[in-house]
C-alpha positions in Angstrom: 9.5 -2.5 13.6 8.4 -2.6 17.2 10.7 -3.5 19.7 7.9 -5.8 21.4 7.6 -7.6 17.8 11.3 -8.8 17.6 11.0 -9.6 21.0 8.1 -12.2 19.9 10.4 -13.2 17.0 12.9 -14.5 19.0 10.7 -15.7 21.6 8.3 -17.7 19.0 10.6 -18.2 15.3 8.5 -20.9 14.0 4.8 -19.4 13.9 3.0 -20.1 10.4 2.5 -17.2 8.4 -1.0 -16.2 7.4 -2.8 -15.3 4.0 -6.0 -13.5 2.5 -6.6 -12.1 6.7 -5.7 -8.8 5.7 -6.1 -6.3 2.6 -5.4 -2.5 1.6 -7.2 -0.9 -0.4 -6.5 1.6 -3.2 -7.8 4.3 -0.4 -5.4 3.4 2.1 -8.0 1.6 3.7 -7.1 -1.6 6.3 -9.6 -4.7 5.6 -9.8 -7.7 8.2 -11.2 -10.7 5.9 -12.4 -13.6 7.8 -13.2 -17.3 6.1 -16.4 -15.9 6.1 -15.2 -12.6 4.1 -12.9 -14.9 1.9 -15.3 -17.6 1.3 -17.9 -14.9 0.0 -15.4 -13.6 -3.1 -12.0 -12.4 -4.0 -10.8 -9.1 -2.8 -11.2 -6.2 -3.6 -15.3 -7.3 -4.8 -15.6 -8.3 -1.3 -13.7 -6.2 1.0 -14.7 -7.1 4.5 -14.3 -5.6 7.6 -12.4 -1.8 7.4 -10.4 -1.2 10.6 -11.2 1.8 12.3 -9.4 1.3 15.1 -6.9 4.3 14.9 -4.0 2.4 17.5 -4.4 -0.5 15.3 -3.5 0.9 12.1 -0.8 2.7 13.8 0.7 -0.4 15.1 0.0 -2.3 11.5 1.9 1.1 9.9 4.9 0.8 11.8 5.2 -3.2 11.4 4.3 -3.1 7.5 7.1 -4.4 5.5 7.9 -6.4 2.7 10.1 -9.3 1.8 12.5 -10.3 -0.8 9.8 -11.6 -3.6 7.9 -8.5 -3.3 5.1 -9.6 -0.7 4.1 -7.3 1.7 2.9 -8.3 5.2 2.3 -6.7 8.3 4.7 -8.6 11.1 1.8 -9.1 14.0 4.2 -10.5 16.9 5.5 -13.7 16.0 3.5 -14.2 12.9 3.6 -12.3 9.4 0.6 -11.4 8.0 0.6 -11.3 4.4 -1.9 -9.3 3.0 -3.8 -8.8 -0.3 -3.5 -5.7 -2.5 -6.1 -3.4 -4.6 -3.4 -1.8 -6.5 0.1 -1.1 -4.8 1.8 -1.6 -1.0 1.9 2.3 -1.1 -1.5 5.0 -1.2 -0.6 8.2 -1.5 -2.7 11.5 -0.4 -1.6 14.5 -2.2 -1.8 17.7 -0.4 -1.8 21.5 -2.2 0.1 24.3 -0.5 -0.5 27.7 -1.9 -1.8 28.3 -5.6 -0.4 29.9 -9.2 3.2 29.4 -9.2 4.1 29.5 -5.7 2.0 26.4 -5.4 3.7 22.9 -3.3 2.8 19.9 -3.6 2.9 17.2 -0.2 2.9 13.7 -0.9 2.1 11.4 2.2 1.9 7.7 2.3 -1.0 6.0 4.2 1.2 4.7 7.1 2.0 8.6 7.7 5.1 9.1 5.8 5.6 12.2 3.7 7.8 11.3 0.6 10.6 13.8 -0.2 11.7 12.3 -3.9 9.2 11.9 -6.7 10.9 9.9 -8.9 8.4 8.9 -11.9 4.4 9.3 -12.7 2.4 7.2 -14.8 -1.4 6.7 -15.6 -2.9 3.3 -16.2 -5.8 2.7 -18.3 -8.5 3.2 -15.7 -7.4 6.9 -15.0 -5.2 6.1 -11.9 -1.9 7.8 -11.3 1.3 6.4 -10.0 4.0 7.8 -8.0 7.5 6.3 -7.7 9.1 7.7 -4.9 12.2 7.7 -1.9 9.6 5.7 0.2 8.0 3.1 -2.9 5.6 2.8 -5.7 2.3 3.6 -4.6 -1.4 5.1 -6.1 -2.8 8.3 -5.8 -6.2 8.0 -3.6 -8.6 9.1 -5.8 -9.7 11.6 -3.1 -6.7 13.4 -4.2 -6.9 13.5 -7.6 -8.1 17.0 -7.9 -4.6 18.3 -6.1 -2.6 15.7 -8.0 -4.0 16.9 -11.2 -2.8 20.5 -10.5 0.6 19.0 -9.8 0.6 18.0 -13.3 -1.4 20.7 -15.0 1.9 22.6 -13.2 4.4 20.2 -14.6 5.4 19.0 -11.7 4.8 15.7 -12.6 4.4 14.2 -16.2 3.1 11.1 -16.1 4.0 8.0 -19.0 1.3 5.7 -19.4 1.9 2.3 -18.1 -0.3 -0.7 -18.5 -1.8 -1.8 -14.8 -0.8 -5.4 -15.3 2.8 -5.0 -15.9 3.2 -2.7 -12.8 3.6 -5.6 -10.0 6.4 -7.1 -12.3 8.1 -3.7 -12.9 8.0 -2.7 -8.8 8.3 -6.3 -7.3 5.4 -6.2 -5.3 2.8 -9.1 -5.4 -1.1 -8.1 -5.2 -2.0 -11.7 -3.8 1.2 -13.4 -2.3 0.1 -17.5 -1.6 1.9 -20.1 0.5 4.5 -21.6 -1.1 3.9 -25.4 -1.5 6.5 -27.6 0.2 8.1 -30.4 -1.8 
């Protein structure tokens, strides 16, 4: 986390937190989604605004966290951002080095991080593989998919098949975290 953000921590403790403002996308794509945006649908059928902005999704990639109930937010100064989720906190980008038997597979989260464990693999019914790795659970971009099949066409990875619906519950991550009502 940035040193100016726990500087506004401790400046400002008691800012609300925010819902539905932000979403990733199972491309490792940022979404800004206005009442407009959030008005018009439920994500990911209505995505709204991609950030572009390279700084900014630098600076949301080194504040993105989660907390004890699975919710991921990005920490934005004083207030925590919790966002919205296509599929898992984690996208990965797979990466080929080499071919035949000498070939390497790279696997790099989309805030930058290159993973150096691969624990686990699984496919859900729509096709879409999972990694669980040193860094967290996360998808394979589809973009990807022809580099991540050679990783398991190599055996590199043999992935279980897993039902998409229990994956939340099995990695304790939330795809839609709420406010909690107060008694």
């Amino acid at each position: 986390m940035d040193d100016i953000v726990k500087a506004a921590l401790k400046k400002w403790p008691n800012v609300p937190d925010c819902y539905g403002w932000l979403a990733l996308d199972a491309r490792g794509d940022w979404y800004m989604r206005d009442d407009r945006i959030q008005a018009a649908g439920p994500f990911p059928q209505v995505k709204g605004s991609r950030i572009t902005h390279d700084k900014l999704k630098e600076f949301i990639h080194r504040n993105y966290e989660h907390d004890e109930q699975g919710a991921w937010f990005f920490q934005n100064g004083p207030q925590r951002v919790y966002l919205q989720l296509e599929a898992t906190p984690l996208v990965f980008g797979v990466h080929k080095h080499g071919e035949g038997e000498r070939a390497r597979f790279a696997v790099e989260s989309h805030t930058g991080k290159l993973a150096q464990e691969i624990r686990c693999s699984w496919l859900d019914e729509h096709g879409r593989l999972f990694l669980d790795t040193d860094l967290g659970f996360g998808v394979v971009r589809s973009l990807d998919m022809d580099a991540a099949a050679d990783a398991v066409e190599a055996g590199v990875w043999a992935p279980e098949e897993m039902p998409f619906a229990e994956m939340p519950v099995r990695f304790n991550y939330c795809l839609n975290p709420q406010p909690v009502a107060k008694a």
